[in-house]
N, C-alpha and C positions, 0 to 999 in steps of 0.2 A: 504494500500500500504506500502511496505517495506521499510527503509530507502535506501536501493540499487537501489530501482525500482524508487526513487524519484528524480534519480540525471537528474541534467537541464543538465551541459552541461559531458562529458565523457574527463577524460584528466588524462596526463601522468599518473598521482599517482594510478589513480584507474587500471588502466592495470597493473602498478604496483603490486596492491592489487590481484588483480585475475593471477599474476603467473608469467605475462609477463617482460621480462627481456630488459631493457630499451637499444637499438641501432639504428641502422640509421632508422629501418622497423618503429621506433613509429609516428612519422607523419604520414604515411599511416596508421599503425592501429589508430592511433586518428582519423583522417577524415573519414575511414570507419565506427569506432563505432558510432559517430556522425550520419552520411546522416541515418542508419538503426535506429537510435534513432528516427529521423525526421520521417521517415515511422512509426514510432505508435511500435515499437520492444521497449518491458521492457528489462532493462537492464541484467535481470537474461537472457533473450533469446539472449542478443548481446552477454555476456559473452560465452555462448555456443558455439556461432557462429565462437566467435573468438580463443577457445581454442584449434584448428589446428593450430594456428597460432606461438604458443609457440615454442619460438629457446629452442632446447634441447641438451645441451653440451653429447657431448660422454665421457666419464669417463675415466682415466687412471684406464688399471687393479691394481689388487695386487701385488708388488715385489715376482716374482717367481711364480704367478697363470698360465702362461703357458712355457713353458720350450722350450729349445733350444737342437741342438745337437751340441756336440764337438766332432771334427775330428782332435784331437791335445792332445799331450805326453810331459811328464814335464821327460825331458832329465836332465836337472841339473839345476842350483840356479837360474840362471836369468830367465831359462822358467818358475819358480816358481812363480815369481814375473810379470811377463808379463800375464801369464793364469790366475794369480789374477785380475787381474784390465781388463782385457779382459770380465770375468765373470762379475766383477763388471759393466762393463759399457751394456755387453747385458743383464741382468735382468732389466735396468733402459730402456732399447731400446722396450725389448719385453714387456713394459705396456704400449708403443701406442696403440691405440683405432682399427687402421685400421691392423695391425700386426698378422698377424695367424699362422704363422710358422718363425724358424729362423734357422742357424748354421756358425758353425767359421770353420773354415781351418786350417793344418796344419803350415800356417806363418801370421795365426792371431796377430795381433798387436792391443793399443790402438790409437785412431789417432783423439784425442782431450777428450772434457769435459764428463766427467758420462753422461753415455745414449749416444752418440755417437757412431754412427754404426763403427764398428773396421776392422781396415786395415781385409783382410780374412774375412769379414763379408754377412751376405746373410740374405737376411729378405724376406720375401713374404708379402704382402700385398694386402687386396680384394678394391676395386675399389679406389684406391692410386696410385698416384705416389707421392713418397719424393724423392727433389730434393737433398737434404740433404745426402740420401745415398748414389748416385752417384759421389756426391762431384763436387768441382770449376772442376778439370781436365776430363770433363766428357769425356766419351767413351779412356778413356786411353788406347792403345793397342798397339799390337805386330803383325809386320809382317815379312813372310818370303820369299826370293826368291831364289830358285835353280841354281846357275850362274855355274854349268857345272864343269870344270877340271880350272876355271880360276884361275891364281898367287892369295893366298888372300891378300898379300903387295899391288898388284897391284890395289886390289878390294877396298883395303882402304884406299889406296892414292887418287883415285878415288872417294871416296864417301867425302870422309874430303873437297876435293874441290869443290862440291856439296853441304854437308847439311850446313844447321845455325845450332847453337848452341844458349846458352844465352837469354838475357829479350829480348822482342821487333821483330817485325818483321824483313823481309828482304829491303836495301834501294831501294830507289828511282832507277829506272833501271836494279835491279835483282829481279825482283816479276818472280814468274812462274806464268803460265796460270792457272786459273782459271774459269771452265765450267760457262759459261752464263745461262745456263739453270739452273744450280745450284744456280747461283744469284740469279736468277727469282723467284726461290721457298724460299729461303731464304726470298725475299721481298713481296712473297703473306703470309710471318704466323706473325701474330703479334707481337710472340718472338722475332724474325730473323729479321725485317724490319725496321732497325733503324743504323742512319748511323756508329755509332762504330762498330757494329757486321760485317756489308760490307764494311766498310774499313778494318779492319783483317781477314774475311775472303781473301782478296788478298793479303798483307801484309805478312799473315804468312803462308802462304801458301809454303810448302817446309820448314816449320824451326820444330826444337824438341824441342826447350825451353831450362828448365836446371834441377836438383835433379837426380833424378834416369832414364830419359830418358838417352837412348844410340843408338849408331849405333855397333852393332857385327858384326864379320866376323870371320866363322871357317868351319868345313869341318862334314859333314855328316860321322859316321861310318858305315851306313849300306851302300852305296851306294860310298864313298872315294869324293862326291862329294863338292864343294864352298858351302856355303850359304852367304847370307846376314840377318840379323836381327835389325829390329828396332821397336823402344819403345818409343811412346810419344803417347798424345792426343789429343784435339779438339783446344787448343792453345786460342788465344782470341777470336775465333768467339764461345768456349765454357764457357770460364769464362762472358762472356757474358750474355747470354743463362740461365747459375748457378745465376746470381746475380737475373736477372729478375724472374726467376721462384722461386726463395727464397720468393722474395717481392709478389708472388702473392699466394705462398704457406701460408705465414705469414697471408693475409688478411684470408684465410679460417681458418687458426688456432684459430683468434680471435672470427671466429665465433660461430664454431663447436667445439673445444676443446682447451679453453685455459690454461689446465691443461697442457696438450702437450708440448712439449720440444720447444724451437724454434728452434732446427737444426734439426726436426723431425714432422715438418709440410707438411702439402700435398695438395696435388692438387689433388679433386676427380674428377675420372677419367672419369666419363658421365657428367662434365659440360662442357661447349665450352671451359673453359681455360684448362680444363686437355685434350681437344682434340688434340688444339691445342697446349699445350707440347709437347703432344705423339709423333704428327706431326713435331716440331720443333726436338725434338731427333733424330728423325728418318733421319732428313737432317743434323745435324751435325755428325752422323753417316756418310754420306754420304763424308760430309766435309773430315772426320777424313780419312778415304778409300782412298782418292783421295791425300789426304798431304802423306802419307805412299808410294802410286805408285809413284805417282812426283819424292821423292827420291832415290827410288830403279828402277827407268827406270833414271834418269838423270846419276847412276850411270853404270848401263849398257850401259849406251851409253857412258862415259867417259872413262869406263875400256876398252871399243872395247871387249864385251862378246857375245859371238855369240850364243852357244851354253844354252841357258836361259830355265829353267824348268819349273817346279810346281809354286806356289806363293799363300799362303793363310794368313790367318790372323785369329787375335778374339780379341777382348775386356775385358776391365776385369774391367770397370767401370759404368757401365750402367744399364738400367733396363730392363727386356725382359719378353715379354708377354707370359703365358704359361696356357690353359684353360681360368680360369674366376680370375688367379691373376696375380700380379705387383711382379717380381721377383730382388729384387735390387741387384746387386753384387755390394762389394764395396772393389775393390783389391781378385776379386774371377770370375773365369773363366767357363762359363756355359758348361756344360759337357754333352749335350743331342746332336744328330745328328745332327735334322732340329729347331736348335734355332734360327737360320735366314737362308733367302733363299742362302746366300752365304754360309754357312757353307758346312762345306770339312767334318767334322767328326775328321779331326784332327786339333790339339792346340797345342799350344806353352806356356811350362813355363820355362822363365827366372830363373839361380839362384843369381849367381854373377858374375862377370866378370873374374873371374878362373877358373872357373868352366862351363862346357856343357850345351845349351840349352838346354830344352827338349821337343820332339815330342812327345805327348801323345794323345791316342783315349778316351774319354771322356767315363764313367760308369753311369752316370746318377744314382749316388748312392741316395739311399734314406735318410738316413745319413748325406747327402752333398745337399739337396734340388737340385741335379740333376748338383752341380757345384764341380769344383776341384780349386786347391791355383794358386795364377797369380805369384806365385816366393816364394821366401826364407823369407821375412818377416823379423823383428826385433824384439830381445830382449830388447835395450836399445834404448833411443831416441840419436841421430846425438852431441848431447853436451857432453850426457854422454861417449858415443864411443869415442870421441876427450879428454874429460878428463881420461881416461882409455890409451893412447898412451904413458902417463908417460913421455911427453917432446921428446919423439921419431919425427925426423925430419920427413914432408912430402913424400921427395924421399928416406931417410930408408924405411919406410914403405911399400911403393908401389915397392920398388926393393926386398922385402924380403914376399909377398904376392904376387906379380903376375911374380915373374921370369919365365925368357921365352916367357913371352908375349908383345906384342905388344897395346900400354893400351898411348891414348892420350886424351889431356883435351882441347878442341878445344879455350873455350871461359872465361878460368878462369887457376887458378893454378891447384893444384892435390888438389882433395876433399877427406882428407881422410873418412868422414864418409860413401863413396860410395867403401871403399875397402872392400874385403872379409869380414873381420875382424868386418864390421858392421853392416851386416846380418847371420841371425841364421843356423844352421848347415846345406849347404847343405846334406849330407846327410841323419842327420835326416828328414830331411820335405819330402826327397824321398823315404824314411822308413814309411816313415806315408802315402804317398801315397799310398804306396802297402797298408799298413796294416788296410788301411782305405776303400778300393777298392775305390778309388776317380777317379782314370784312368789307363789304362795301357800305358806304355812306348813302344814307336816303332822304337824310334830312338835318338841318342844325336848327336848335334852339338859341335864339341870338340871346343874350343875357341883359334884364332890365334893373334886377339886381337882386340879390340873394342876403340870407340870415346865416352867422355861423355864433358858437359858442364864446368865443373870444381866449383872449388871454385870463383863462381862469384860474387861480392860484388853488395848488393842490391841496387834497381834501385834507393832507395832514397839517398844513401851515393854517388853511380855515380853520382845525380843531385847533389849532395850538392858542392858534387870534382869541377865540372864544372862550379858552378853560375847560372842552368838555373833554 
């Protein structure tokens, strides 16, 4: 008899010895090798027995073993330096395990640590979801409604005394309604059933937050028509949502690949938690839909707008199922027909608040993994823009980039790094649309003027101000 065959009792070290990579499963594999010992099994036959058993990390590829497309043009110095570190950070993205395809957009940005999926960013992934691509503001998006021949002073006078702006929900006695059945589904999914999420799902329900969310108002060229446009996402019942699914992404990472990034962890998609993500996404999608109507019917009905058109929307932060993969847009606009059952076939990309919204039909380019850019993008981060103003006052600024318009900061001062001045050339990125075939254009929104949150000071320097 062998020294192996002679062992009395089976424990940690010897699983150890034979491959096994020591985690929560080793008490069960101890106790199972054990009772199969008892039955008369030589430990060469347990070992066999048990070498299914073996956790098998998946491997981060090579830096650059599968490659990306860029749908983006180095216009002058700072694009230089932005499509660097852009590259730099999707070569560290695309050696996730779950990753099969990826591409950037023409207002690609980086938007945090190497290997972070980048503003304009698009990863596909086979039975993944990363909560991580999506980001805290998940399902971020843009809606539009056709308000007819109405005043747009009127349409925004209108809307300012309707939306929130700023941190925090709406008070006590201005909550909008909130579908009950919506609640209901909320508290049948694991994600969603927890009382922070359903207290903001009511709360913020009708607010837009603050950064780059806005409410527009300008006029169709093809048609001479109003529009209204607004820009926010899933608010707290999404950063919610983001944290929880981090944490449950994280516990798979540890198991399956702790090579893996931690902001590039996942949740695979045939266990019950990635079901139920899929599931929870798909009801703060819901959420998101229903805060976007809230405010553009509150404001139809303030402005006394009779004559109300068209009304569609799209997303530009989320993940959308398409065959047998996980398509994550992260600040990228899904550009195929029937990418959800609501889909219109047309989209909306924001560029700056001087500039024309844009109505585009989606190309389902190849090139583009089937998505086009959700707006204009950034060369410089929000400090560097503010350090580049060269001591230039606030309303200098904003009177010498948006003359003519109509341009209010509901819930803060004037933010300069949300002026023109701090996103990259509209018309380059519309240059690169065309030349990218990413979508065709059907129509601009000329801008008569728009509402954003402002330079709001963070919620922790408000508490500090106050004592609470």
């Amino acid at each position: 008899m062998t020294e192996e065959n002679a062992i009395e009792t089976i424990t940690g070290n010897h699983l150890k010895q034979w491959g096994h990579e020591p985690g929560k499963q080793f008490p069960k594999l101890i106790e199972r090798a054990n009772a199969m010992q008892a039955e008369g099994l030589s430990a060469e036959r347990i070992r066999e027995a048990l070498e299914g058993e073996k956790v098998v990390h998946l491997k981060l590829r090579a830096p650059g073993e599968l490659a990306f497309h860029e749908n983006i043009q180095v216009v002058h110095t700072d694009e230089e330096d932005n499509l660097s570190r852009v590259r730099e950070t999707m070569v560290e993205l695309m050696r996730t395990p779950t990753i099969v395809a990826g591409a950037v957009m023409p207002d690609a940005c980086p938007a945090g640590p190497v290997g972070t999926i980048p503003v304009g960013g698009v990863a596909a992934a086979r039975n993944a979801i990363h909560p991580g691509m999506h980001s805290a503001d998940i399902c971020c998006s843009v809606m539009m409604t056709d308000l007819g021949h109405a005043d747009q002073k009127t349409v925004l006078d209108a809307a300012q005394s309707v939306t929130h702006f700023g941190p925090g929900g709406r008070p006590q006695g201005q909550h909008f309604t909130v579908s009950l059945d919506l609640l209901d589904a909320f508290r049948e999914n694991p994600f969603l059933n927890n009382p922070k999420a359903l207290r903001m799902a009511q709360e913020h329900m009708g607010t837009q937050g603050d950064g780059n969310h806005f409410l527009f108002v300008g006029r169709s060229r093809k048609t001479g028509r109003t529009a209204m446009v607004t820009h926010h996402g899933s608010r707290g019942p999404g950063a919610v949502l983001y944290k929880l699914g981090m944490a449950a992404a994280e516990r798979f990472r540890r198991k399956l690949s702790p090579q893996t990034l931690k902001q590039n962890a996942w949740i695979p998609a045939d266990t019950e938690e990635g079901k139920d993500y899929w599931e929870a996404l798909q009801l703060i999608r819901k959420w998101t839909k229903a805060n976007h109507n809230a405010i553009h019917q509150a404001t139809v009905e303030m402005a006394g707008v009779e004559d109300v058109g068209a009304r569609f929307w799209n997303e530009h932060n989320f993940v959308f199922r398409r065959g047998d993969l996980f398509y994550h847009g992260k600040g990228a606009t899904p550009a195929w027909n029937d990418y959800a059952s609501d889909a219109t076939g047309l989209t909306l990309i924001p560029l700056n608040m001087s500039e024309p919204v844009l109505v585009v039909r989606g190309r389902d380019a190849e090139t583009g993994l089937g998505f086009s850019p959700h707006g204009a993008g950034r060369n410089f981060s929000r400090s560097e823009h503010r350090r580049r103003s060269n001591g230039a006052t606030p309303e200098a600024m904003l009177d010498a980039e948006t003359e003519g318009l109509d341009i209010r900061f509901q819930a803060g001062g004037i933010d300069i790094s949300e002026l023109p001045s701090g996103y990259k050339s509209a018309e380059n990125v519309v240059s690169q649309i065309r030349s990218y075939g990413l979508a065709e254009i059907e129509d601009y929104i000329d801008p008569y003027g728009c509402i954003m949150a402002g330079d709001v000071p963070p919620v922790w320097r408000q508490r500090k101000a106050t004592g609470r």
